[in-house]
N, C-alpha and C positions, 0 to 999 in steps of 0.2 A: 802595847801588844803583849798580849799572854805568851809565856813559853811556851806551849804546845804548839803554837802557829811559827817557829824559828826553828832552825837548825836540825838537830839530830830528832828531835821529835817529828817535826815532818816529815822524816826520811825514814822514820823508823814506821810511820802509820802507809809511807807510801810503797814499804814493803812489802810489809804486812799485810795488802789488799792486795797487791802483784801476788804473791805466795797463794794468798785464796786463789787467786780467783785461775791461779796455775791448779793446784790440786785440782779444784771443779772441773779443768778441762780433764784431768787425767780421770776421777770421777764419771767425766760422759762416758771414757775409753772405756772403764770398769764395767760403765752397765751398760754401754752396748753387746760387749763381748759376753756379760754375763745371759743376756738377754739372747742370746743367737745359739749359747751353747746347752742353754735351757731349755729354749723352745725347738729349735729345730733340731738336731743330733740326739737330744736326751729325750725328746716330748713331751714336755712339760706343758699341761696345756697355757695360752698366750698369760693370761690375768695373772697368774699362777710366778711364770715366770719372770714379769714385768716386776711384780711385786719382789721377786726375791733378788732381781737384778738391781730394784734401788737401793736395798738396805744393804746389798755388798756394796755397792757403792760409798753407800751414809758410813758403814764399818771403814772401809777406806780414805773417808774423808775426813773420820772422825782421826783416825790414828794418824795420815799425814800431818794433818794440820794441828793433831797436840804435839808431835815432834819435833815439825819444821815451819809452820807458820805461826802458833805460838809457845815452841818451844819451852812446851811442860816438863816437868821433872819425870812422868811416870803416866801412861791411861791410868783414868780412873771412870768408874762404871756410873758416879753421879754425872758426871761431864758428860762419858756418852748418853745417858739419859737426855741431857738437857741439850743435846747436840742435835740426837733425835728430834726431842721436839721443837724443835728451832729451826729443823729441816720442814715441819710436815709445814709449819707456818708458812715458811718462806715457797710452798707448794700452793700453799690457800692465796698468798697475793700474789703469785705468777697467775691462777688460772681465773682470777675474780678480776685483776688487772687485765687482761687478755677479754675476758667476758666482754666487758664493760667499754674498751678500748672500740673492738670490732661493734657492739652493738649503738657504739658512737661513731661509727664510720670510717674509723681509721681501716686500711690496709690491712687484712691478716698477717701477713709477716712482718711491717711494719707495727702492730698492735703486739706478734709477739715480741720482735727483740725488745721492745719498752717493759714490756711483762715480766719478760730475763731480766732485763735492768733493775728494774724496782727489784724482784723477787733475790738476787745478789746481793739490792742493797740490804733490805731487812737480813737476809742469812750471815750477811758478814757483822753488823751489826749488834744483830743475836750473841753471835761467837766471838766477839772482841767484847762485849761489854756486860754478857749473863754467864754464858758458858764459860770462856777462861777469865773474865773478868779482870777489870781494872787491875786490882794490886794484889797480884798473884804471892 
């Protein structure tokens, strides 16, 4: 049995996706709120707003998670680059997963959490293994 699969390495990846997949929740918080105080109080119109409510988000997701879930030494502008696009990905298999789910018959909301699932897996993935990378 390989190391990775014993002890402190398994504790340490089953953190590290607990910690994700916590920011993300605080993430939805971000762009709901940003998305409510955009569109309606400020008037932003809807497209407008939605859009700049994910990337406070991505900017919040991006900086929690180089602090506390993998606990980087400093942002860095290549990392959010590559965080960014690591996010729009993990958007393409949410809504292609989702597509393809319902027009296979599964349940709309059933067809979405699967879509959230898959699309977490690739984003976390992304960000442990391109974005902060293996051997930091």
């Amino acid at each position: 049995m390989s190391r990775a699969w014993g002890g402190r390495t398994t504790g340490l990846l089953t953190n590290r996706i607990l910690r994700f997949a916590v920011v993300g929740g605080a993430g939805t918080v971000v762009n709901t709120a940003a998305l409510y105080v955009l569109h309606r109080p400020l008037g932003v119109p809807l497209v407008a707003a939605s859009a700049l409510a994910v990337e406070f988000a991505v900017v919040h997701n991006y900086l929690l998670n180089d602090w506390w879930t993998f606990a980087a030494r400093a942002p860095s502008l290549r990392r959010f680059g590559k965080f960014n696009l690591s996010m729009l990905v993990g958007l393409a298999v949410n809504v292609l997963a989702l597509w393809a789910l319902v027009h296979g018959g599964v349940h709309l909301v059933v067809a979405n959490l699967l879509a959230i699932g898959a699309a977490f897996s690739v984003n976390y993935a992304s960000s442990a293994l391109w974005v902060w990378g293996r051997n930091r």
